[in-house]
VMD Tcl script that draws the C-alpha trace (Angstrom):
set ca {
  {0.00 0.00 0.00}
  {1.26 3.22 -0.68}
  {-0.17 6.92 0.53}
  {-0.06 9.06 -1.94}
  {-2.58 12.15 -0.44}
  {-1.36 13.54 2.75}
  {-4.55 15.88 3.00}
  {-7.31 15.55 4.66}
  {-9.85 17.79 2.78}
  {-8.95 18.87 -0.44}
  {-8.65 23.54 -0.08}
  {-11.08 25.33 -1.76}
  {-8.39 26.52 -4.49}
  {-8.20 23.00 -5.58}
  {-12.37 22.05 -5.73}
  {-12.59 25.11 -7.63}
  {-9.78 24.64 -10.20}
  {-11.02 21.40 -10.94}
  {-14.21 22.38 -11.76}
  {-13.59 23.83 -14.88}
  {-12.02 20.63 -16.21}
  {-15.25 18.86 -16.05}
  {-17.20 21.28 -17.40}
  {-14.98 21.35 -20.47}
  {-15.05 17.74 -20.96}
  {-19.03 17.65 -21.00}
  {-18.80 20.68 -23.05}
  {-17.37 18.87 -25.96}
  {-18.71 15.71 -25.52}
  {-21.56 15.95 -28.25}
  {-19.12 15.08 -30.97}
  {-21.40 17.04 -33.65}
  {-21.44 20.32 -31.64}
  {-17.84 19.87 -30.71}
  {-16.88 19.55 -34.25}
  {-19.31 22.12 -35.93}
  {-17.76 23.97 -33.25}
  {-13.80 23.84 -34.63}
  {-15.39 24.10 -38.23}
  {-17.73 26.68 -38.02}
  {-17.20 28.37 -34.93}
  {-20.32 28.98 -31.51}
  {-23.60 29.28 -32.14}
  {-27.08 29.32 -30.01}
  {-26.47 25.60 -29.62}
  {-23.41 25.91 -28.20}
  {-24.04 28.88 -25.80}
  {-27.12 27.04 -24.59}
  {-25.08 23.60 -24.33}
  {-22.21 25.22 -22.04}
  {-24.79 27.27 -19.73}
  {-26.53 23.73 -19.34}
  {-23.03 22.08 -18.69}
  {-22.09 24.59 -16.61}
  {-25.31 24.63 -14.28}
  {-24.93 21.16 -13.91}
  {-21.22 20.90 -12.81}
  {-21.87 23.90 -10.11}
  {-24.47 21.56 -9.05}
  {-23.04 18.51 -8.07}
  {-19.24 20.52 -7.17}
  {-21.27 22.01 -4.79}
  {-22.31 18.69 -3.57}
  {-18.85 17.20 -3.80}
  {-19.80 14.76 -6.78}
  {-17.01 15.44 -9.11}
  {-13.57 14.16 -9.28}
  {-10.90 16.65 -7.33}
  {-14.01 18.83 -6.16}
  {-15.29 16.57 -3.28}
  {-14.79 17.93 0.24}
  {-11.91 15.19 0.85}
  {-9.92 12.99 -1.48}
  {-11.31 9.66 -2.69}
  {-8.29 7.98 -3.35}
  {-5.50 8.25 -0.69}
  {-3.90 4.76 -1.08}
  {-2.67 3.18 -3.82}
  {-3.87 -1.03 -3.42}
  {-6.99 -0.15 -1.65}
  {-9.57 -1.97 -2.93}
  {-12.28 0.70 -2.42}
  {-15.86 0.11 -4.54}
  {-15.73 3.41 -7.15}
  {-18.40 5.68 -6.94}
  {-20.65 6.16 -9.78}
  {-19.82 10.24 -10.16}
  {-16.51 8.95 -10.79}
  {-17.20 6.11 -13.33}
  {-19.57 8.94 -15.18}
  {-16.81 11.12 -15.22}
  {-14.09 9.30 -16.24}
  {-15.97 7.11 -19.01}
  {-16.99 10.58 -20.43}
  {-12.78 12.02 -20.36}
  {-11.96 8.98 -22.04}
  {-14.73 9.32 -24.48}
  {-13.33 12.82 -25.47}
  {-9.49 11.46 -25.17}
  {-10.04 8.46 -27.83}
  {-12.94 9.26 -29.59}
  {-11.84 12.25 -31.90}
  {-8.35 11.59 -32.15}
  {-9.14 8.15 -33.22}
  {-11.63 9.91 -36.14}
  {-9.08 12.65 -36.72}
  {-6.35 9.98 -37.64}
  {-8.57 8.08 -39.62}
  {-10.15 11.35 -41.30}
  {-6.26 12.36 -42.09}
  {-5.32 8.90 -43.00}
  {-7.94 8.73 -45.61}
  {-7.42 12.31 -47.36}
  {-3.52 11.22 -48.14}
  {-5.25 7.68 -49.67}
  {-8.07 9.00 -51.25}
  {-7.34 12.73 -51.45}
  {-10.07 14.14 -50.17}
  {-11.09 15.20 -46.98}
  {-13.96 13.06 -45.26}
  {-14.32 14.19 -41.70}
  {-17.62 15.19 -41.26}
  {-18.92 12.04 -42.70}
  {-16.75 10.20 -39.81}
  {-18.23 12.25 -37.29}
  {-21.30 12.40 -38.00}
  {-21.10 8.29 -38.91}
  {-18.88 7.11 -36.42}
  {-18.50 9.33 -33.10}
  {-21.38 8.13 -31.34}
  {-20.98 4.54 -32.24}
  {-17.11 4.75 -30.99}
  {-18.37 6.72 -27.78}
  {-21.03 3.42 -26.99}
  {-18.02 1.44 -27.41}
  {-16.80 3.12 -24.69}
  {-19.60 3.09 -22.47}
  {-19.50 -0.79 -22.70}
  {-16.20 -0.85 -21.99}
  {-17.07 0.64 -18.94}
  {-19.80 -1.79 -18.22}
  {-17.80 -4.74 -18.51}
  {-15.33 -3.21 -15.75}
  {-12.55 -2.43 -18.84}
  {-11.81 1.40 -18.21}
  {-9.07 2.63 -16.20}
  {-10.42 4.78 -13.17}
  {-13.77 4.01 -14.03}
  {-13.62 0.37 -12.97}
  {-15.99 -1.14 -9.78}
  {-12.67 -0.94 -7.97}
  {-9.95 1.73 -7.14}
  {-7.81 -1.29 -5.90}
  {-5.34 -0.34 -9.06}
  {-5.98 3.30 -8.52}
  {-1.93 3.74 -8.90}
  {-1.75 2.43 -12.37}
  {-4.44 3.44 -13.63}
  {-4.15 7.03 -13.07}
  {-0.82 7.06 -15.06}
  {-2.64 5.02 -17.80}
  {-5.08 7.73 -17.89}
  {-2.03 10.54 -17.84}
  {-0.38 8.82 -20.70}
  {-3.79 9.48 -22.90}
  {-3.61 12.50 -21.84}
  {-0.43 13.64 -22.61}
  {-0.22 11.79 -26.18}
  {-3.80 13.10 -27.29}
  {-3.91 17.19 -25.76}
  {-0.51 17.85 -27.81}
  {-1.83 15.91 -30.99}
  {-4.54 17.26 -31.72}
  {-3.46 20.41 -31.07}
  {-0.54 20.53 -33.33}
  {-3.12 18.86 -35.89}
  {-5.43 21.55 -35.32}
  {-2.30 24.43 -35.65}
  {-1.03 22.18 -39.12}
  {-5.21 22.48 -40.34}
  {-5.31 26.23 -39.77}
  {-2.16 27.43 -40.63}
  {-1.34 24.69 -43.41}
  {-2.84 27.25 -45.88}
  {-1.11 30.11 -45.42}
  {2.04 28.44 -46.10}
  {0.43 28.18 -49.56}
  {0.37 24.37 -49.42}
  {-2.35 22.05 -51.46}
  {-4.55 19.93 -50.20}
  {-2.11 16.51 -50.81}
  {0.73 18.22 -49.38}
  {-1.18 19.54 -46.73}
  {-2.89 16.17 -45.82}
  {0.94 14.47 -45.54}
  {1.68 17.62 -43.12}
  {-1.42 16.60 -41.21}
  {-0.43 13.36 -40.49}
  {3.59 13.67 -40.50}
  {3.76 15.92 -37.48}
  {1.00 14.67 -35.43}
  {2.22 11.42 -35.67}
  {5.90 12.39 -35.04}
  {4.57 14.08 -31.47}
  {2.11 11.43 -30.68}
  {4.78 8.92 -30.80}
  {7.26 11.25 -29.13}
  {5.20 12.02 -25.82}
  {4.05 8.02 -26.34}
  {7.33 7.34 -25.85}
  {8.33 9.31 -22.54}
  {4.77 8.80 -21.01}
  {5.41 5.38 -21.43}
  {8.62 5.96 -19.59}
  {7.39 7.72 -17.26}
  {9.10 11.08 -17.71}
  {5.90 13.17 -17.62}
  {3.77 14.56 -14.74}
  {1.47 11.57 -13.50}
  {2.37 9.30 -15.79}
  {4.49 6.76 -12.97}
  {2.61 3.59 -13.13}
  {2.54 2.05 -9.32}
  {0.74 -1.83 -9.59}
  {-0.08 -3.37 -5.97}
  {1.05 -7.26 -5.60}
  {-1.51 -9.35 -5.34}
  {-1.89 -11.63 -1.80}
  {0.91 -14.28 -1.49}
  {0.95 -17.80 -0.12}
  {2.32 -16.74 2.68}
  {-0.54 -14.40 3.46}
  {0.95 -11.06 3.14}
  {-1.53 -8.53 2.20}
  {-2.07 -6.86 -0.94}
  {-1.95 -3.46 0.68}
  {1.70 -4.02 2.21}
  {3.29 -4.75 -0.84}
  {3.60 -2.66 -4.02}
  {5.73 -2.66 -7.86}
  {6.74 -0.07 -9.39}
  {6.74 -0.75 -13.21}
  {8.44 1.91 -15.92}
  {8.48 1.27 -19.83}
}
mol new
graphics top color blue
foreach p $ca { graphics top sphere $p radius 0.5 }
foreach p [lrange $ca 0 end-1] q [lrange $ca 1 end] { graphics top cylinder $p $q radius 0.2 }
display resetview
C-alpha cells in the first residue's frame, strides 16, 4: 500500500480549479457540436449547451460529486480496494470518451485524405463518433476502463494510464489543429497539406508516447499493488513499481 494524499480535505483553491475541467469535458462531448464547433465556430447551440453544462457541474461541485471537487480525497492509497463511486465512473468514461474518440476519427479522417485525397471528416463524425463513444460506455460496463472500474484497488496504475492518454492526445490534436489552420497560409495544397497533417501529429504522438510510457511526464508513474501471497501477506503491504 502506498499513501499518496497527505490531506485531509482537499482547499477550496483545488475544488474550484477542478471544476472547470469537467465542465470542459461535458462541453465537448456531443461530438457534432464539438466539431461544428472547430469548423464553423459557436452558435445558439453551443451557448445554450455550455450554460446547461455549466449549471450542472456547479451543481453537483457544490455537492462534492465530481472528481478533485469533493470535500476530501477519494483515493488516498494506492492497493486499496475501495468500490468506485458512480460520479466517478460517469466522469471518467466521459474524459476517455473525449481522449479516444476524436483523435481516433481525426487519424482516420487524415489517413484517408492522403489515400483517397479528399477530406472526409464530417462524414466520420457524423457516422462514427457516437458509435465509438457506446463502445466506450460498454467498456465501462464490462469493468474495462481505467479509473472508471468497480474498484480503485489499481488506482496507482491506472491514473498514469489515464495521464499517458492524456499527454499523447492534448498535444496531438493540437498541433493537428495548428497544421489544419495554418497549413494554408504556407500556400500548401490539399495533398501536401494532408501528408503535413499526419507527418507531425504522428511524429509528437509517438514522441510524448514514448516518454509517457517511460514515465518522464507529470502523473504518468505507473505504481501496480502485488496481489496476496501464499504466505498471506496482504495486498496493501506490498507494491511494484513498473516503468516502460
Amino acid at each position: 500500500m502506498k499513501k499518496v494524499v497527505e490531506r485531509e480535505r482537499n482547499k477550496t483553491c483545488y475544488r474550484v480549479l477542478h471544476l472547470p475541467i469537467w465542465v470542459w469535458v461535458f462541453f465537448i462531448l456531443p461530438g457534432h457540436l464539438t466539431y461544428d464547433l472547430y469548423v464553423h465556430g459557436p452558435d445558439w447551440r453551443h451557448a445554450w449547451w455550455l450554460a446547461t453544462v455549466a449549471a450542472v457541474c456547479a451543481w453537483r461541485g457544490l455537492a462534492g460529486r465530481l472528481p478533485g471537487v469533493e470535500p476530501k480525497p477519494y483515493v488516498t492509497h494506492y492497493g486499496v480496494d475501495k468500490p468506485n463511486v458512480p460520479y466517478r465512473v460517469v466522469c471518467y468514461t466521459a474524459a476517455w470518451i473525449d481522449l479516444l474518440v476524436p483523435f481516433s476519427l481525426n487519424f482516420l479522417g487524415v489517413v484517408y485524405a492522403n489515400i483517397a485525397g479528399r477530406w472526409a471528416l464530417g462524414d466520420l463524425y457524423t457516422w462514427l463518433y457516437y458509435p465509438l463513444a457506446l463502445v466506450v460506455v460498454i467498456a465501462t460496463v464490462l469493468d474495462m476502463i481505467p479509473r472508471a472500474r468497480r474498484s480503485t484497488v489499481n488506482e496507482g496504475a491506472e491514473k498514469a494510464w489515464f495521464y499517458v492518454a492524456v499527454w499523447v492526445v492534448v498535444p496531438t490534436q493540437v498541433v493537428s489543429w495548428a497544421a489544419w489552420r495554418l497549413g494554408g497560409g504556407l500556400g500548401l495544397g490539399p495533398p501536401h497539406l494532408a501528408r503535413l497533417r499526419l507527418l507531425i501529429p504522428c511524429a509528437v504522438a509517438c514522441a510524448t508516447l514514448y516518454l509517457a510510457l517511460r514515465g518522464v511526464l507529470p502523473r504518468t508513474r505507473r505504481y501496480y499493488a502485488v496481489p496476496e501471497d501464499e504466505s498471506g501477506g496482504s495486498m496493501g503491504q506490498l507494491e511494484q513499481v513498473r516503468d516502460a
